[in-house]
TORKOL-4160 file (C-alpha; in steps of 0.2 Angstrom, whole numbers, padded with zeros to 4 digits, m for minus):
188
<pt num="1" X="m0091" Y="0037" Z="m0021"/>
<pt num="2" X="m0074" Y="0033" Z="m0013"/>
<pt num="3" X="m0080" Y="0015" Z="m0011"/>
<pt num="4" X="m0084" Y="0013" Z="m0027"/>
<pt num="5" X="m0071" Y="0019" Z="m0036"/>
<pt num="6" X="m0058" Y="0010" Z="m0025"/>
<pt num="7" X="m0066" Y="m0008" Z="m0028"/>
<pt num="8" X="m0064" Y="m0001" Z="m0048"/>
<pt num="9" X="m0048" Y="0003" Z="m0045"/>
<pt num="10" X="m0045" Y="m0014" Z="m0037"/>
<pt num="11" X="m0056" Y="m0023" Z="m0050"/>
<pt num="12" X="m0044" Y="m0016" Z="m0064"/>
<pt num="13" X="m0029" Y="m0019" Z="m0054"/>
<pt num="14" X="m0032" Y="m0039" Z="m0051"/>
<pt num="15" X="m0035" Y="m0038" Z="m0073"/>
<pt num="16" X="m0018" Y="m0035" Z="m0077"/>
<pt num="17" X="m0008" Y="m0049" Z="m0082"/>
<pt num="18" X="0008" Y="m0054" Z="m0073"/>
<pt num="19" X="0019" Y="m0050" Z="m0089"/>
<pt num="20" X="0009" Y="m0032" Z="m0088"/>
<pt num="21" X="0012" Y="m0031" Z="m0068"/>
<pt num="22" X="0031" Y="m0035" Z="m0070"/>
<pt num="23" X="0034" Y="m0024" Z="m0084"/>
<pt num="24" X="0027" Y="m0009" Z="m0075"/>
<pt num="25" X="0035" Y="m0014" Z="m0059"/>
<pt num="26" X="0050" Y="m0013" Z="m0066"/>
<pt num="27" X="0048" Y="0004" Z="m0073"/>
<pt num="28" X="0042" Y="0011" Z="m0057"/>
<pt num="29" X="0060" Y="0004" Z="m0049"/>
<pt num="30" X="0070" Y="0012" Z="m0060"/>
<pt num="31" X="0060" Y="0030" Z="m0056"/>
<pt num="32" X="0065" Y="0025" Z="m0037"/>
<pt num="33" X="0083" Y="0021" Z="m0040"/>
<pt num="34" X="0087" Y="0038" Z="m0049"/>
<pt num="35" X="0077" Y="0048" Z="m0035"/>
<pt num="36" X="0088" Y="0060" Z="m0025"/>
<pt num="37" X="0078" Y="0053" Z="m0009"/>
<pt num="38" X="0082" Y="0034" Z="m0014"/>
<pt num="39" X="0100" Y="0037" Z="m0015"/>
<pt num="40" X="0101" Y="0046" Z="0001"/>
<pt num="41" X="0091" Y="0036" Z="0013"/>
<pt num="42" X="0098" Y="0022" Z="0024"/>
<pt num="43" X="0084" Y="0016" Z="0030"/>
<pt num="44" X="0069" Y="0010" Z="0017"/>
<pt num="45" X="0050" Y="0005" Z="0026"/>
<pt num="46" X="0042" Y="m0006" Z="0012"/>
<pt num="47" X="0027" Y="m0014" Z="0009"/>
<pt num="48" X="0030" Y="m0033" Z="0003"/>
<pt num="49" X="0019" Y="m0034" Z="m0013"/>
<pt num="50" X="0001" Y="m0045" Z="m0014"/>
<pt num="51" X="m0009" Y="m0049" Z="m0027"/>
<pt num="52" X="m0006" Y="m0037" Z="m0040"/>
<pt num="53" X="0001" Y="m0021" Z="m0033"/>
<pt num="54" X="0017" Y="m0014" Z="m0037"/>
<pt num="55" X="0031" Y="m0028" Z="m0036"/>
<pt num="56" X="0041" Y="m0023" Z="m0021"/>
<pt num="57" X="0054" Y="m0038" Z="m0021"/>
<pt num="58" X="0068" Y="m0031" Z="m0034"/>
<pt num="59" X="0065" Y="m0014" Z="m0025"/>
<pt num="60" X="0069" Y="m0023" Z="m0008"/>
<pt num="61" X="0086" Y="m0033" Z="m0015"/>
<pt num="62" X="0092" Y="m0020" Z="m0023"/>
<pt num="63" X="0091" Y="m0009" Z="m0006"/>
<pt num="64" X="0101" Y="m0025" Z="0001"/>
<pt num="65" X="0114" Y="m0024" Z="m0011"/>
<pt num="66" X="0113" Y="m0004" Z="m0011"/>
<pt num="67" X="0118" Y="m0007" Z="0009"/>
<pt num="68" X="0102" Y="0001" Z="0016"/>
<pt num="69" X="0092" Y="m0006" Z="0030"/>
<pt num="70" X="0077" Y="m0013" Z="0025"/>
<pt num="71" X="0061" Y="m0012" Z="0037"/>
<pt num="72" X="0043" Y="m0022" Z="0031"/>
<pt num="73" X="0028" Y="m0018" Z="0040"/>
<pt num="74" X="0016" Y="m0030" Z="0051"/>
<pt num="75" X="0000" Y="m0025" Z="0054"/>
<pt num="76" X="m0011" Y="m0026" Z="0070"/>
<pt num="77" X="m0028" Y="m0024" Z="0076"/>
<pt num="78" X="m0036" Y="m0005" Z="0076"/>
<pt num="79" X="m0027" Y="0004" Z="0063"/>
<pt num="80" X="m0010" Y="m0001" Z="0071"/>
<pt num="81" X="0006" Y="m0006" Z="0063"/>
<pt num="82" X="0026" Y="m0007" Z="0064"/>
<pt num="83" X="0041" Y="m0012" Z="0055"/>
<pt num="84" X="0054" Y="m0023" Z="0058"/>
<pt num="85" X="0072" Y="m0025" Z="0049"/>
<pt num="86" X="0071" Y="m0039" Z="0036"/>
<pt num="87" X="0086" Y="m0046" Z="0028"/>
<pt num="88" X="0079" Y="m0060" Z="0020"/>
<pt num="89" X="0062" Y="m0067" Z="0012"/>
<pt num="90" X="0063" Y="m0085" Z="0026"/>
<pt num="91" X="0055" Y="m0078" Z="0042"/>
<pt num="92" X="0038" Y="m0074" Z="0036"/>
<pt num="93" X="0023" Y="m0079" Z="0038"/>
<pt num="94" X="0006" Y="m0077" Z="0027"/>
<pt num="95" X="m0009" Y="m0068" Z="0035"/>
<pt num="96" X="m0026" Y="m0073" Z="0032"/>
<pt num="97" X="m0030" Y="m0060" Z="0021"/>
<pt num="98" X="m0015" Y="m0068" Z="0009"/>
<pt num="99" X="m0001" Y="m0053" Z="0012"/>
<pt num="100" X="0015" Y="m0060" Z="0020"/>
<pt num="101" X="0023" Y="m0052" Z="0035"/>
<pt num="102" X="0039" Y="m0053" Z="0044"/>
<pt num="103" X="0039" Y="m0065" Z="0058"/>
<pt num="104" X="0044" Y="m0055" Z="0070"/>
<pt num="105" X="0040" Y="m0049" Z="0088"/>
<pt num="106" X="0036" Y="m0030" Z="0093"/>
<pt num="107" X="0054" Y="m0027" Z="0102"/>
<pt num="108" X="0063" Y="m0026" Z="0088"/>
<pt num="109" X="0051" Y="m0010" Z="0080"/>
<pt num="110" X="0062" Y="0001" Z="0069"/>
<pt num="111" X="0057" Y="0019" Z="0071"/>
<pt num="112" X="0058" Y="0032" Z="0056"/>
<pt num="113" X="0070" Y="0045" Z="0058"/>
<pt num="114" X="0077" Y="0057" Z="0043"/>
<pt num="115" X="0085" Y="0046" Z="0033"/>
<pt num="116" X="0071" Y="0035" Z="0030"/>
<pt num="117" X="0060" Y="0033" Z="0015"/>
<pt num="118" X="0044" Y="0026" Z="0016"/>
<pt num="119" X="0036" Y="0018" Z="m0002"/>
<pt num="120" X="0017" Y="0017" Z="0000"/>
<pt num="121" X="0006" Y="0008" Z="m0008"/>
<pt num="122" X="m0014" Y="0013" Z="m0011"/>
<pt num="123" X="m0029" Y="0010" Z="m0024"/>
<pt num="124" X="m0029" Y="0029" Z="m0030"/>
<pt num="125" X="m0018" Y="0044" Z="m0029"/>
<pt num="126" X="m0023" Y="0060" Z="m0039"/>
<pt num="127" X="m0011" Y="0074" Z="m0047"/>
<pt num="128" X="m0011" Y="0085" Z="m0030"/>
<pt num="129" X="m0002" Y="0068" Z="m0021"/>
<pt num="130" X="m0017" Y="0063" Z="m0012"/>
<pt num="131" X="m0019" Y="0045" Z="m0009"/>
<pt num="132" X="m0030" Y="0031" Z="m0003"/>
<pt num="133" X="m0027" Y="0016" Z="0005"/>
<pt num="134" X="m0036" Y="0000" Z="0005"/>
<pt num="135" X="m0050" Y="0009" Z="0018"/>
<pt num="136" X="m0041" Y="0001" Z="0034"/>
<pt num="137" X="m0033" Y="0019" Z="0040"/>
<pt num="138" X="m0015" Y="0010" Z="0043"/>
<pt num="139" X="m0002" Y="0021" Z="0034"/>
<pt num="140" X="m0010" Y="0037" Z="0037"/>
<pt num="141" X="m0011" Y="0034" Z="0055"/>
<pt num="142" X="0007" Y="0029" Z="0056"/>
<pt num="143" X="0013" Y="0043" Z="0044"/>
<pt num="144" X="0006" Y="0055" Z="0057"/>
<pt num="145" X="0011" Y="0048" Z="0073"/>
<pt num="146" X="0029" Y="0048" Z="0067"/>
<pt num="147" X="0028" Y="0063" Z="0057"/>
<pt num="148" X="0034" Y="0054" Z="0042"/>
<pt num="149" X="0039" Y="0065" Z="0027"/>
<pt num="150" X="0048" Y="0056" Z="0014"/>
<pt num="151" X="0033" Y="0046" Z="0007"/>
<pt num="152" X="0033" Y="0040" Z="m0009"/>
<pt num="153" X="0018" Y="0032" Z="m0017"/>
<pt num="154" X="0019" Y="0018" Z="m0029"/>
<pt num="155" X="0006" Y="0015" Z="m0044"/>
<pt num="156" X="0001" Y="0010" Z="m0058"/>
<pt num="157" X="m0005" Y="0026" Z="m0071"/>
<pt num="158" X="m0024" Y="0023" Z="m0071"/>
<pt num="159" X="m0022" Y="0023" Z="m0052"/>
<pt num="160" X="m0015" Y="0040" Z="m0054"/>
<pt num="161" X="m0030" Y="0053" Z="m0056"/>
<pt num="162" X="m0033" Y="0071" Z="m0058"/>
<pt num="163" X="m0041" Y="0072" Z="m0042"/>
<pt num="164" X="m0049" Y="0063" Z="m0026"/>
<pt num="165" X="m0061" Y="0068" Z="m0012"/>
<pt num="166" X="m0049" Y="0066" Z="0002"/>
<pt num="167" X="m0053" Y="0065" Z="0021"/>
<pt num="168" X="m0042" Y="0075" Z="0037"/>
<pt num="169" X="m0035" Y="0060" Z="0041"/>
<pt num="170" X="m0029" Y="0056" Z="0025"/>
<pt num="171" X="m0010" Y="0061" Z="0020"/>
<pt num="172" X="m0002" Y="0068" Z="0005"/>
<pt num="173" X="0012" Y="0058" Z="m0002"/>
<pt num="174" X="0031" Y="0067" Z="m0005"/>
<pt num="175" X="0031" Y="0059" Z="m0023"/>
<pt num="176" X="0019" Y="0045" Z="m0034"/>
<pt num="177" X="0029" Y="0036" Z="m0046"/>
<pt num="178" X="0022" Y="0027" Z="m0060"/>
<pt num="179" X="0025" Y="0017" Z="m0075"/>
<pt num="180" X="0023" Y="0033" Z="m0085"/>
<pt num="181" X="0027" Y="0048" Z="m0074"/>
<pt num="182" X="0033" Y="0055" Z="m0055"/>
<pt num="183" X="0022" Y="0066" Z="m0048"/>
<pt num="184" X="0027" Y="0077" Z="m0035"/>
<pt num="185" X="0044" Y="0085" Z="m0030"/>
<pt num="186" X="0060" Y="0090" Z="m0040"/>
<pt num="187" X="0069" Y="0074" Z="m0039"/>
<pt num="188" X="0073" Y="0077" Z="m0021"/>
């Protein structure tokens, strides 16, 4: 079932149009920027946008221009990943699968700590701030060796379900912000 209804989700999500993917995009920043958690962090762990998933890039400049560091993550072999500063789009480079990365080596990993906030992208989310990935295990394994806790899960609504079977490994988001709504805590 889980399969299934991810490739859906995925399926529909590669449908919309770029006007439609921009339009909700931009909604879903302006849900960030007024989050308690946005405002305090100094340190934001950010996916840079593929294909159709929520646009990240106006989120990452305006975290520039906010003075917050800015960490985007590079993914490795068996479920492993870390981040790295960026403080520009020049020193990427594009992975096979199509997503780019930074083009940076290991020694310069940028650990969480309290003041960071991690936005997270997924194929589903339910109302209960479950979430699912793309079935490759990488944030939920990083979210539990670090102990993250200020996650925040970006969407679009017909992402955002009543409810999904979820695994032990896999872990609850702080807040899913939408187009349409915010799920989860009391603007913290």
């Amino acid at each position: 079932m889980s399969v299934e209804l991810r490739k859906t989700m995925l399926e529909k999500r590669s449908r919309l149009s770029k006007e439609e993917v921009r339009e909700k995009s931009l909604n879903i920043s302006e849900k960030l920027f007024n989050l308690k958690k946005y405002i305090e962090a100094e340190t934001l762990f950010i996916y840079i946008n593929f294909g159709n998933e929520v646009i990240t890039t106006d989120i990452i400049e305006k975290a520039w221009a906010d003075k917050k560091r800015v960490v985007a993550p590079i993914s490795l072999k068996n479920r492993d990943m870390y981040f790295v500063e960026i403080k520009d789009f020049s020193n990427m480079v594009r992975k096979k699968i199509g997503t780019l990365e930074p083009n940076v080596d290991r020694s310069k990993e940028v650990i969480p700590d309290s003041k960071s906030l991690f936005i997270v992208p997924g194929s589903v989310f339910d109302l209960s701030l479950n979430r699912w990935g793309y079935g490759g295990g990488y944030y939920d394994t990083y979210i539990e060796k670090y102990g993250v806790k200020n996650t925040i899960g970006v969407c679009y609504d017909f992402q955002l379900l009543d409810s999904i079977e979820v695994k032990a490994n896999d872990k609850k988001m702080k807040y899913i912000l939408t187009e349409k709504r915010m799920v989860g805590g009391d603007n913290e």
